[in-house]
C-alpha positions in Angstrom: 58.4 146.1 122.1 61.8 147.3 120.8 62.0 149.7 123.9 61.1 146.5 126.6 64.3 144.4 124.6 66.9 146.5 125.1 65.3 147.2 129.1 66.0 144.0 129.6 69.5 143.3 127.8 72.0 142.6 129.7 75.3 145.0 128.9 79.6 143.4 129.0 82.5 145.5 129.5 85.7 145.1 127.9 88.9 146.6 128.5 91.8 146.0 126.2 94.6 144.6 127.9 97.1 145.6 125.4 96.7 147.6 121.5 95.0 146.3 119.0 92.2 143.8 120.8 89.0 143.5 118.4 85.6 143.4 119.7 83.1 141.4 116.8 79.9 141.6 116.6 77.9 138.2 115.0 74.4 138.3 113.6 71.6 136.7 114.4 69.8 134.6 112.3 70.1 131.4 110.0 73.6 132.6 108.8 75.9 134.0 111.3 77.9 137.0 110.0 80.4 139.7 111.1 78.7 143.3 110.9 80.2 145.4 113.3 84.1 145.6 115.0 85.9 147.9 117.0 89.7 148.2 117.7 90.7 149.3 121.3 94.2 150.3 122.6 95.7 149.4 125.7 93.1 150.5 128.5 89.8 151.7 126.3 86.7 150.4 127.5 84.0 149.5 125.6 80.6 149.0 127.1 78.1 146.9 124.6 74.9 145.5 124.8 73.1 142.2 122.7 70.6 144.0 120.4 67.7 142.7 117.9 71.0 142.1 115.4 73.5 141.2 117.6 73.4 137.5 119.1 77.3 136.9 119.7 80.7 138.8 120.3 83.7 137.8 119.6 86.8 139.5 121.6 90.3 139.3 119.6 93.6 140.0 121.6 94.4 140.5 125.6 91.2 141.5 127.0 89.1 141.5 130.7 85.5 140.9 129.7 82.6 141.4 132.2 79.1 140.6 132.5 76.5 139.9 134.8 77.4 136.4 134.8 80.9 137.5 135.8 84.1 138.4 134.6 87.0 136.5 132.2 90.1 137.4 131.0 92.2 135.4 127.9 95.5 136.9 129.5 98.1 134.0 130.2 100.5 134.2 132.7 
């Protein structure tokens, strides 16, 4: 069953539009915690995927996030 979840999980993409963005991963369940960040410099990629334990990300800092649904950036202009 594990194996058919993660078939069928959707992976995002973001790239780090300047140093320092963090990428947070929330929990699932009846309390929503942190339990997983990365830091990315200026141009790292990070390609992710919801899991059993993951249920939400949150992104921190000038980034281009893509998904299937399509693609958003939080840079202003």
């Amino acid at each position: 069953m594990k194996e058919d979840l993660f078939n069928k999980t959707d992976f995002f993409v973001v790239k780090a539009l300047e140093d320092g963005v963090n990428v947070i991963g929330l929990t699932r369940g009846s309390d929503t915690r942190f339990h997983h960040t990365e830091k990315l410099d200026k141009g790292e990629i990070m390609i992710a995927q919801f899991t059993e334990h993951t249920s939400a990300v949150k992104v921190r800092g000038k980034a281009i996030i893509q998904t299937s649904h399509g693609e958003i950036s939080n840079e202003t202009e």
